[in-house]
Every structure is written in C-alpha cells, then in structure tokens.
C-alpha positions in Angstrom: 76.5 69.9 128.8 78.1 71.2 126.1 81.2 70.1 124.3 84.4 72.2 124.1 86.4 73.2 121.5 89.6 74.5 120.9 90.1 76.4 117.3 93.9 76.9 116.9 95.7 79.2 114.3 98.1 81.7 113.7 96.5 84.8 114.5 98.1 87.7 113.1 96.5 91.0 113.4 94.3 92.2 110.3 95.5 88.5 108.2 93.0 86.3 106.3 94.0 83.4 108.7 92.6 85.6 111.5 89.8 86.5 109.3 89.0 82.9 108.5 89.6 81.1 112.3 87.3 84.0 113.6 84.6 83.2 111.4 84.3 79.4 111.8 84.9 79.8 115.4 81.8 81.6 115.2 80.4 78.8 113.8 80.7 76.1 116.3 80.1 78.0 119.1 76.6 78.0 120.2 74.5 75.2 121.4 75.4 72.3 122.4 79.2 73.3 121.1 81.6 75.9 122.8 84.5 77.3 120.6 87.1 79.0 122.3 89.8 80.3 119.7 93.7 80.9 120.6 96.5 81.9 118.6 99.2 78.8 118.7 102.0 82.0 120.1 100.1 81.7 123.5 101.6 78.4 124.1 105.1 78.0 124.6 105.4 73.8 123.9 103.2 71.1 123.8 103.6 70.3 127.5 101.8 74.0 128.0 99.7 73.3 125.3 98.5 69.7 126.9 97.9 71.5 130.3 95.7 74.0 128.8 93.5 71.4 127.3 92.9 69.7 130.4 92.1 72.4 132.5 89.5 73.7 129.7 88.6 69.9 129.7 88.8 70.2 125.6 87.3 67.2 123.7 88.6 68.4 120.2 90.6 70.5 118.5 90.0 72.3 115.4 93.5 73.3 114.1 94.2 75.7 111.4 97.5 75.3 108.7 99.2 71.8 109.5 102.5 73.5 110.1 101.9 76.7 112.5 98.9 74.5 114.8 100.8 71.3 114.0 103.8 72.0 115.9 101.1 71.8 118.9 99.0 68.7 117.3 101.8 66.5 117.0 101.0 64.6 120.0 98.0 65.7 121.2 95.9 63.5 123.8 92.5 64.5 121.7 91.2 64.3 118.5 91.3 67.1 116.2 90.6 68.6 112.8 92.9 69.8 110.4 92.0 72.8 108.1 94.7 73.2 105.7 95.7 77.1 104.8 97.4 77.4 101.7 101.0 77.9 102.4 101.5 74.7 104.5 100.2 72.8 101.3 101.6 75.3 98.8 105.3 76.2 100.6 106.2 74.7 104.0 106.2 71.3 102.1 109.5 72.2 100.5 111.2 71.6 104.0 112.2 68.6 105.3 112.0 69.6 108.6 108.3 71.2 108.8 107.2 68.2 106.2 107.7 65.5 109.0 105.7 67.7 111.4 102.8 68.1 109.1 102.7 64.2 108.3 102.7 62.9 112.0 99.6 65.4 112.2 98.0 64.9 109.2 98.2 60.9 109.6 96.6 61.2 112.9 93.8 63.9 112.5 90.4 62.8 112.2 89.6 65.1 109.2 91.8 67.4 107.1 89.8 70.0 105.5 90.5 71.7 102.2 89.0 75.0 100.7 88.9 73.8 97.3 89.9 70.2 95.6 93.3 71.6 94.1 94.4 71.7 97.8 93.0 68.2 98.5 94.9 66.9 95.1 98.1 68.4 96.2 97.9 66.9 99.5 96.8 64.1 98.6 100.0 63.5 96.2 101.7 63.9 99.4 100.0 61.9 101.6 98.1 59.5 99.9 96.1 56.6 101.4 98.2 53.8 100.8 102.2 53.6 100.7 104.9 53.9 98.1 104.1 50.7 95.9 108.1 50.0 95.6 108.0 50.0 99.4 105.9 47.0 99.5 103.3 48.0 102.1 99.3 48.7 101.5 99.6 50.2 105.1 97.5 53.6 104.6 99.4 56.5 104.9 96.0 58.7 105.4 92.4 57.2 104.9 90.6 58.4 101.9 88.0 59.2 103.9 89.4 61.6 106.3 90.2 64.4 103.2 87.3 66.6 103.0 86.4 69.8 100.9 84.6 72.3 102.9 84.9 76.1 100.7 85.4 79.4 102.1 82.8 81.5 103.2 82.8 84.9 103.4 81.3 88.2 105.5 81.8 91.8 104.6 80.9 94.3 106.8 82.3 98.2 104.7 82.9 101.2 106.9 82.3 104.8 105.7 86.0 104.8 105.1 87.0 107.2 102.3 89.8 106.2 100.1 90.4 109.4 98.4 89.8 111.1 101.5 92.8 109.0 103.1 94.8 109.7 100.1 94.5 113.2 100.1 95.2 113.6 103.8 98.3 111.4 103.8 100.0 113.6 101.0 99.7 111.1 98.1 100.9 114.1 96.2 102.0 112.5 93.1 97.9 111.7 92.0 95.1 114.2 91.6 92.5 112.8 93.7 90.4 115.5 92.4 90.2 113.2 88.9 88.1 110.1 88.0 90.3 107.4 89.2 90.6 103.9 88.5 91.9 102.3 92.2 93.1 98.9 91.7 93.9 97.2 94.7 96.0 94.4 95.9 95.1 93.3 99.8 98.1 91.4 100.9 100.3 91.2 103.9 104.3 92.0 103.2 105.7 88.8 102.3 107.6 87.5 99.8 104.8 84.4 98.8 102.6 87.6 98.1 105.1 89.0 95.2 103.6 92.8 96.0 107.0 93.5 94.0 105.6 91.9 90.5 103.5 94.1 89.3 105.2 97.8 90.0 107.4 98.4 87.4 105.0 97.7 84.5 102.0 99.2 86.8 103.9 102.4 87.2 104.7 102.7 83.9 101.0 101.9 82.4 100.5 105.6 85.7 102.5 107.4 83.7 100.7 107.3 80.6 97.3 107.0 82.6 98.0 109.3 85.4 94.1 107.9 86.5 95.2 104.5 86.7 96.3 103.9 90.6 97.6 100.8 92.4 97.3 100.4 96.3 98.6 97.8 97.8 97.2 97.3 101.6 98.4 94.9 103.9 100.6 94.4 107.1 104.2 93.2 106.9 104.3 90.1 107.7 108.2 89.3 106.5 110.7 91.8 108.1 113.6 90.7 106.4 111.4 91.3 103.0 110.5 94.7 104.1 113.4 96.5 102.4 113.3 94.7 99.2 109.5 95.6 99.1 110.6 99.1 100.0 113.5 99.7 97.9 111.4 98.4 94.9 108.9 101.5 95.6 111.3 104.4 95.2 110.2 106.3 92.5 107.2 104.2 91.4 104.2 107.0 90.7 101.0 105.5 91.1 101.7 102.9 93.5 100.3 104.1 96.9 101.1 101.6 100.0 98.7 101.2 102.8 100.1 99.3 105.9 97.1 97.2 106.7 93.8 98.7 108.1 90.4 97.0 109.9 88.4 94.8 107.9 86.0 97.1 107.6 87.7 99.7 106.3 89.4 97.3 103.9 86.2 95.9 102.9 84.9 99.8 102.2 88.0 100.2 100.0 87.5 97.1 97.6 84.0 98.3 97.7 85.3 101.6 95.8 88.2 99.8 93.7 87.8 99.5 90.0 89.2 96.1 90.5 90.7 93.8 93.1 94.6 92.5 92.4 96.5 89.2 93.2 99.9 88.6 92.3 100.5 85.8 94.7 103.3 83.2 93.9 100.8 80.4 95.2 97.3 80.5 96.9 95.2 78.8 98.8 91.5 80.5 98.8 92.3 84.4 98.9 90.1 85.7 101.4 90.3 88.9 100.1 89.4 87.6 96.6 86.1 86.1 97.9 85.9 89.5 99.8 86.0 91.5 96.5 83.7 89.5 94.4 81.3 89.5 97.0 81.0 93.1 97.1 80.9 93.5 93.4 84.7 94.0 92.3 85.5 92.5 89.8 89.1 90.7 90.0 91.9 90.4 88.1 94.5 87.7 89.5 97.8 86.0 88.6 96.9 82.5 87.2 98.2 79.8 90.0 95.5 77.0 91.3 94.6 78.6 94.6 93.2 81.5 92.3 91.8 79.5 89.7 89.1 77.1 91.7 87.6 80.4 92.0 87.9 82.9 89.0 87.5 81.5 85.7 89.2 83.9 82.5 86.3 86.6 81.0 83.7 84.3 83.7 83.9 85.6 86.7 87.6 87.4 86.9 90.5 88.2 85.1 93.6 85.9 84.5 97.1 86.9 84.1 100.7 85.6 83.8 102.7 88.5 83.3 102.8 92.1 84.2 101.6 93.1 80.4 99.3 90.5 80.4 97.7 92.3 83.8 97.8 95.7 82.3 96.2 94.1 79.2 93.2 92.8 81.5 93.0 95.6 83.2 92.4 97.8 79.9 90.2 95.4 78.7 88.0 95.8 81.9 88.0 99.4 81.7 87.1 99.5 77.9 84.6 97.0 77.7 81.7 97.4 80.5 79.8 94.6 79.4 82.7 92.4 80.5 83.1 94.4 83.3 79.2 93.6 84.4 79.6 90.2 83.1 82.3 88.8 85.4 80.7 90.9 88.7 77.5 89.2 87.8 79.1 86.1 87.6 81.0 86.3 90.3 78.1 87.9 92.8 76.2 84.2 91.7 79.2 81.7 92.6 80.2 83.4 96.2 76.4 82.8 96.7 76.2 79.5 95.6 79.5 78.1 96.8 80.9 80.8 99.6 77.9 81.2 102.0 78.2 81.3 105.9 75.5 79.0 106.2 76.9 76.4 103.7 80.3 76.8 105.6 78.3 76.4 109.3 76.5 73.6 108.3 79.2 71.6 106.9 82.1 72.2 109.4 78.6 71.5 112.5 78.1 68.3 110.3 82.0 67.1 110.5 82.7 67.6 114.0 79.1 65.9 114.8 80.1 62.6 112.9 83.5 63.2 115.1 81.6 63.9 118.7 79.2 60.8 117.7 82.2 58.3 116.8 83.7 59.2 120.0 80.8 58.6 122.1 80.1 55.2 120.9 83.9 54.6 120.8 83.8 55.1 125.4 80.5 53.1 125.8 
C-alpha cells in the first residue's frame, strides 16, 4: 500500500515556489509513494490542517519555506520535511514573531533541506546543534544531521511564444522591434526583495544611447502596497518594457530569445529562473548576493555585478566580446547538468524520505 504524502507550499500563480513544489511533488509521487500537493491558503488553522491529514491518513509531510508551511507544521501529529526557500532564511528571520515560528518547526522536522550550503550556513548560524555556550546547556538546538543540501533541479519546456511579436502588438511604441535587439530580461514577481526598481534609471539611460538595448522585466505582483513605487519608478523610462507574468512556457520561450537573463535581487535563495536561463543557453548577468553566487561564478559561468554601472559594464562586455559570451553559456550548460538534474533531485529527495519511512517503521514494531 503505498505511503502518503502531503507537499505543502505557498502556491502563487506563475512563482518559482510553485514551480519548484510542482516539480518535486512530481518526484515522490509514483510507486510505492503518493504526493498530493496543497497550497498552505486552503487551510484556515492547524485544527483544519490536522483534520485534513487524518482523513488523507498522511504519514509525512514535505513542507516548503519554514515560515508560510510552518505556521501549519508547528504542531503537527506527523513527521515532516522542511525545504527551506530563500526568504524565510534570507528575510523572515528579521522578525521576532515569524522567527519563533520557524524554530519550533525547524527543531522538530526530521530533515531541513537546503538548495545550496550558503543557505545551510545561514541557518545553521541560527540554529545550530548545540546551545548558546554562555547559556550553559549542550542541549541540541537542531541535530547536525538533520541539515541536508539537496540543489535545485530544473525543466524547461519553451512555447512558440514570440517576444517581438508581443511587443509589437501591445504598442511598445518607444522601440523599433523592426531592429536587431538585445532583450535583457529580469523574471521576477513585484516585490520589494526583487529590487525591479535598481536597475531602471541607469538601464534607461544606457536605451537612450543604445536604442537596441531593451530591458523586460516579467513577473506577477506579488506586493500590492509595492505596486506604485514599482510603477511610479517606470514613468518615462524608454527601454524598460513590463510584462505582468506569463505561463512558464512562454517565459521559458522568452529567456530562450534574451541576449541575457537579469537578477537584481536584494537576497536569493536559488533563482529558479536563473537555473531556467542557463539551462537554455542564456547567459546571466546577476547582482552579487550568496543565493546568486553558489551558482554563477564572475567571467565562469555568468556575470556579477554590484551596482547599476557595474551591470551595464557587464552587459557591454557580453555584447562585445563573444568568446566570453560562449564561454560562460558553455560553462553554465555543464554545471546545471552536473549539479541541477531532475534525476539527481528525484533520487536524493526518494532517498531522504526513504531513510524517514524506514526509521518510522522500525520506530512502531
């Protein structure tokens, strides 16, 4: 009979959260594992929450970010996994309130699984396996052997979806489709971790000399109150063309035609966009923060920036020297397939929750 699993996220439309629960989801259901996936916003407390898992007769619980599923996890009558996201280890730590959440959940989980070992450091500073020396206690906070490092994998899947088409027929007046352009293009939702705002005064300005050079930035808003800053910060910025989010697909067919793929993220945990890019043989040129840096190495396999002039300076230098160009996409094409596969991904997360189903059993005999 096989064994069932909850995966628990928060699932907002066209995100890389929904993105990345869907695809591991997809890993542990099969076999002698059945994964059912639900966004923590269909339960309204842990009481409903608790309910749910008995009448599904769920045996674990995989439980992505250790704030938005951890408000559920706190007490919950399973055991479960912990996949941290980026924000809850990057951001949500900064409050008191969401901090004491995420250490009752991370103290109790079985595992706690981070994409790269930055992630596990920083966690780690925060919950490390034994107690504050001054208080006196070698009581372990978190085992060292429940941290584990599992890396993003990732699946593109392009549409036929043409960007200049959708420029042209959406009035983008202000650039001449009609000319070689160089698209460079920052997937992130509207949100104020995402600085979209960073880049579009020195961007526009670099348009206005280089009328060829455009910057699209696609993502949903994910920050309403943000919203109007973003907006305001648009007015009268030639070259910057925003897309409000679109299918994966047709995101994945427009980093496919970029010259180059853009973060400008304040913090990161593994961009699934970025892995997204590199896999389909855009290069990337991204701010320099740790989420970005387990993955793009400066002039190896991306681009690395600090400020906006440092960014337009990459940016020239990718479109003057091809070589580079072709020696970072080669790079890059060689560490998504070494580190990012699916079946790397599968085989680990099958592997954890094995060792976890195992335990268990021996634990009722």
């Amino acid at each position: 009979m096989a064994v069932n699993i909850l995966f628990l996220a928060l699932l907002r439309e066209r995100s890389g959260n929904h993105c990345t629960a869907a695809r591991i989801r997809s890993h542990l259901d099969g076999g002698k594992y059945k994964c059912i996936l639900k966004n923590v916003t269909n339960f309204k407390d842990a009481a409903e929450f608790k309910c749910f898992l008995d009448e599904k007769e769920i045996q674990l619980v995989v439980g992505l970010h250790a704030f938005h599923s951890g408000r559920l996890l706190q007490d919950c009558p399973v055991p479960y996994i912990v996949i941290f996201g980026g924000t809850d280890v990057n951001e949500h730590l900064n409050y008191v309130d969401r901090m004491a959440i995420m250490t009752k959940v991370v103290q109790k989980a079985s595992h706690i699984v981070s994409f790269n070992k930055t992630m596990q450091k920083r966690a780690r500073s925060f919950w490390p396996e034994e107690k504050d020396a001054v208080s006196g206690s070698n009581q372990p906070v978190v085992p060292d052997e429940s941290y584990v490092n599992i890396p993003q994998a990732v699946i593109i899947s392009p549409s036929s979806f043409d960007i200049k088409q959708h420029l042209k027929s959406t009035g983008a007046g202000h650039i001449n489709v009609q000319d070689e352009l160089y698209i460079f293009t920052l997937v992130a939702g509207i949100r104020p971790v995402k600085d979209p705002i960073f880049l579009l005064n020195a961007f526009s300005k670099w348009h206005q000399s280089e009328p060829s050079r455009v910057l699209l930035i696609v993502g949903p808003v994910i920050d309403e109150r943000y919203l109007e800053e973003f907006e305001s910060a648009l007015v009268n910025k030639r070259g910057i063309v925003y897309i409000p989010g679109l299918p994966f697909s047709d995101l994945h067919a427009i980093l496919r035609d970029s010259f180059a793929l853009v973060n400008s993220s304040l913090s990161e945990g593994m961009s699934t966009a970025l892995l997204e890019g590199l896999a389909l043989g855009t290069p990337a040129i991204v701010r320099n923060i740790p989420g970005n840096t387990s993955v793009v190495a400066h002039r190896q396999t991306g681009m690395l920036y600090d400020t906006p002039q440092e960014f337009i300076e990459c940016a020239q230098e990718l479109i003057d020297d091809t070589s580079l160009r072709e020696h970072v996409i080669d790079n890059a094409a060689s560490l998504v397939q070494e580190k990012h596969s699916c079946d790397v991904e599968k085989t680990a997360y099958l592997a954890l929750i094995d060792s976890i189903m195992s335990r268990e059993q021996k634990h009722f005999k």
